[in-house]
Structures are given as C-alpha cells and as structure tokens.
C-alpha positions in Angstrom: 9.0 -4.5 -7.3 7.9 -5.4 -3.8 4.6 -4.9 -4.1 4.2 -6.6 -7.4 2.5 -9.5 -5.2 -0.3 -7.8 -3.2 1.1 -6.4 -0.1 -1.2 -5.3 3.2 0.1 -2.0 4.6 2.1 -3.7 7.5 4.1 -5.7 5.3 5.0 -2.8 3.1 6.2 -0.8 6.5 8.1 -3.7 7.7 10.2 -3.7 4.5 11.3 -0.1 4.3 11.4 0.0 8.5 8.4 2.1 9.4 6.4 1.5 12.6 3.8 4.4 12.7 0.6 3.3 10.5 -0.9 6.3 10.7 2.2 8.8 9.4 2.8 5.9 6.6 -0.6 6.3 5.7 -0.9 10.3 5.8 3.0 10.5 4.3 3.6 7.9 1.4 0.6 5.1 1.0 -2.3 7.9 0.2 0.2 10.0 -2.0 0.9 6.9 -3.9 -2.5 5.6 -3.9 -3.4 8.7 -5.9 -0.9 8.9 -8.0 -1.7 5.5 -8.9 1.6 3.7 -8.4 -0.2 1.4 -5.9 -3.5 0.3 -6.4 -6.3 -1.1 -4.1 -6.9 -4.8 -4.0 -10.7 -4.4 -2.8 -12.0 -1.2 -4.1 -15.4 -1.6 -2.5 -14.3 -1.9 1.2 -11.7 0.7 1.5 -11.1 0.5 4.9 -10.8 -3.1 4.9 -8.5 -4.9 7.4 -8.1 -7.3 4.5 -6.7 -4.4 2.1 -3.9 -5.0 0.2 -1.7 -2.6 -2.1 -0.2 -3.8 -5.4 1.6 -2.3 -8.6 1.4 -2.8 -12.0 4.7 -1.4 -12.9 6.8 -3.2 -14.9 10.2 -3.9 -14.3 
C-alpha cells in the first residue's frame, strides 16, 4: 500500500528501516522489480536518480 503513490528507493528504505542502498537493491527492490510487484516510473532511464517505484496492487 505504501507504494501505491510512486516512491524513490530512499523513501521506501526509510519506511521499513534499511540504510544500505546497495543490499536493498541486490536483496528485495530487483527481486520485486521482476516479479513485477513494483514497477518502474521511467522505464527509459533505468538508472535514473529520478526513479521511482510504484504498485498497482489493489487493496
């Protein structure tokens, strides 16, 4: 539900209390990335520092 509203990575850390960017990214974001739960918000600059991560789940 948090990420409903697009999200950049260090907002998502902050809320479920990780500090390490790169071990989020390597241990949940990419795994849920390709599993489609979260979704990019600029598909055509993936390595954007403007990158945000949303989900269409519904509630």
């Amino acid at each position: 539900m948090f990420c409903k509203e697009a999200r950049t990575i260090q907002e998502i850390m902050e809320k479920i209390g990780l500090d390490s960017r790169t071990s989020f990214r390597r241990k949940y974001l990419n795994t849920l990335v390709k599993e489609g739960k979260l979704k990019m918000s600029l598909l055509d600059r993936l390595k954007s520092k403007n990158q945000k991560y949303f989900s269409e789940l519904s509630s």
